[in-house]
C-alpha positions as CSV (number, residue, x, y, z in Angstrom):
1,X,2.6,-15.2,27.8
2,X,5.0,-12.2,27.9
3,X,7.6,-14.8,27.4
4,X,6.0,-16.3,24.2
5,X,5.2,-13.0,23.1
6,X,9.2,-11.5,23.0
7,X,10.4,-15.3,21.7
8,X,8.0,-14.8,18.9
9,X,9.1,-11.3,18.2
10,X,12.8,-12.3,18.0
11,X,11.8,-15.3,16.2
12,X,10.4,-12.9,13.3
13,X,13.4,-11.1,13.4
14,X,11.5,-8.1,14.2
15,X,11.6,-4.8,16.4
16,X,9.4,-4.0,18.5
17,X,8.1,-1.2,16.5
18,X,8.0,-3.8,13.5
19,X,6.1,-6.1,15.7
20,X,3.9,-3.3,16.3
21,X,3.4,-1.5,13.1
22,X,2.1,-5.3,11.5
23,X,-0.5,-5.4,14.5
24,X,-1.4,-1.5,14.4
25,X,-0.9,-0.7,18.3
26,X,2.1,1.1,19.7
27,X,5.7,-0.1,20.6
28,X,5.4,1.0,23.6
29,X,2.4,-1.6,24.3
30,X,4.3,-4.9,22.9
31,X,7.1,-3.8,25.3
32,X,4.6,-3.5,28.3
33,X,3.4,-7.0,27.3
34,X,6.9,-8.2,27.1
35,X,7.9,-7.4,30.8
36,X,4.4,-8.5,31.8
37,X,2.7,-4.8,32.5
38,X,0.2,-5.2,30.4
39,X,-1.6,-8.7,29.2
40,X,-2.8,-8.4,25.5
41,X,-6.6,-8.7,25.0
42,X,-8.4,-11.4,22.9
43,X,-8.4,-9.8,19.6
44,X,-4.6,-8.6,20.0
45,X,-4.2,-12.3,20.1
46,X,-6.3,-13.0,17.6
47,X,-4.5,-10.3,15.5
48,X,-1.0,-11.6,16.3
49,X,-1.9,-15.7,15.4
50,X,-3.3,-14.4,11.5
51,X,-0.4,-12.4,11.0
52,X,2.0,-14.1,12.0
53,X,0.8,-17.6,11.2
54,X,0.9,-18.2,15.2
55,X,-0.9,-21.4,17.1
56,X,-3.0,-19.2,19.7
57,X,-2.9,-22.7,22.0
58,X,1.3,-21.5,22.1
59,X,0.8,-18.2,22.2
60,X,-1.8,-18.4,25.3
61,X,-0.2,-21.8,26.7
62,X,2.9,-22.3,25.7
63,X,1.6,-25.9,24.3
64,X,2.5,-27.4,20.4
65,X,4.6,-25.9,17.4
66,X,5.0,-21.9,17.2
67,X,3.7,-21.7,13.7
68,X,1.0,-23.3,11.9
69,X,2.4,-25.5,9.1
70,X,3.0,-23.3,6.0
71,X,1.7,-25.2,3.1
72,X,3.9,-24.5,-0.3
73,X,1.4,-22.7,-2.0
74,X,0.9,-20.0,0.6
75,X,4.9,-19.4,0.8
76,X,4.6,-18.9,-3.0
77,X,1.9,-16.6,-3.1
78,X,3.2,-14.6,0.1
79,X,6.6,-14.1,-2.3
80,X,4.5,-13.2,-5.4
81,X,2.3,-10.9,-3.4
82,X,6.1,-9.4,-1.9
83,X,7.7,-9.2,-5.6
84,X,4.5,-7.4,-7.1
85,X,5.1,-4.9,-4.1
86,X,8.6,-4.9,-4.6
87,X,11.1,-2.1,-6.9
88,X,12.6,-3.2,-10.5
89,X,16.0,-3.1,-8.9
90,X,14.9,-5.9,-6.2
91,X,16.5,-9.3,-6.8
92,X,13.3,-11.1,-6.3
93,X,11.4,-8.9,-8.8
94,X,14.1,-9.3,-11.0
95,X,14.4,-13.1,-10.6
96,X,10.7,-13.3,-10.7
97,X,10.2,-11.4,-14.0
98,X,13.1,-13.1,-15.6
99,X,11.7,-16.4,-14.6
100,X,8.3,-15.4,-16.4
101,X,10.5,-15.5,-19.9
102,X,11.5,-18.2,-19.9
103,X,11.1,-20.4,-22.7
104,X,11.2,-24.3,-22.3
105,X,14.4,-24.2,-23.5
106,X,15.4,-21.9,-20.8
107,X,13.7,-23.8,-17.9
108,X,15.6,-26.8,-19.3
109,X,19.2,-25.2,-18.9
110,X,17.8,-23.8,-15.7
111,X,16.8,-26.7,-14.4
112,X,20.6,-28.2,-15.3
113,X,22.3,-25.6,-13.5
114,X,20.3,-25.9,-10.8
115,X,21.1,-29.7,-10.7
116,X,24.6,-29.0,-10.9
117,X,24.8,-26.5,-8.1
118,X,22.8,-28.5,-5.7
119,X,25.2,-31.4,-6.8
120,X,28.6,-29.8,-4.7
């Protein structure tokens, strides 16, 4: 599992003290996992597969996908929840808002440049 574990962590692009801070235990305990000091109890697991969207049967087996399918309207809402979080000078919050004032006129030229970037 100590394996699984540090692929998942790199997979997240994370430190080990961002691994850590998400789950609330200490650096120093995901990196005594990851060497295989320590083996991570039942709710650690449990802790790791909500927030991170992780298949426990991979994390404790090394068996199916990494993630649980993400289904479009969770990716959505786990951007909206981000952008509400997020500083006026953040692109996304920026995007997002001017996105919201749109007018149909505005989705429609939107929508055209849209179709002409994807189109190169």
């Amino acid at each position: 599992m100590k394996d699984r574990f540090k692929e998942l962590r790199k997979k997240l692009n994370v430190t080990q003290q961002e691994f850590a801070d998400k789950l609330k235990i200490s650096r120093n305990f995901v990196a005594q996992i990851e060497i295989g000091n320590k083996v991570p109890s039942d709710r650690t697991i449990d802790d790791v597969c909500k927030e991170f969207n992780v298949r426990e049967e991979w994390l404790k087996n090394g068996e199916g996908e990494m993630f649980y399918p993400v289904k479009r309207n969770d990716e959505i809402s786990k951007l909206l929840g981000y952008v509400t979080k997020a500083d006026d000078d953040d692109f996304k919050y920026r995007l997002i808002n001017a996105l919201a004032r749109l007018d149909d006129s505005g989705w429609d030229k939107l929508e055209k440049l849209i179709d002409a970037i994807s189109a190169k």
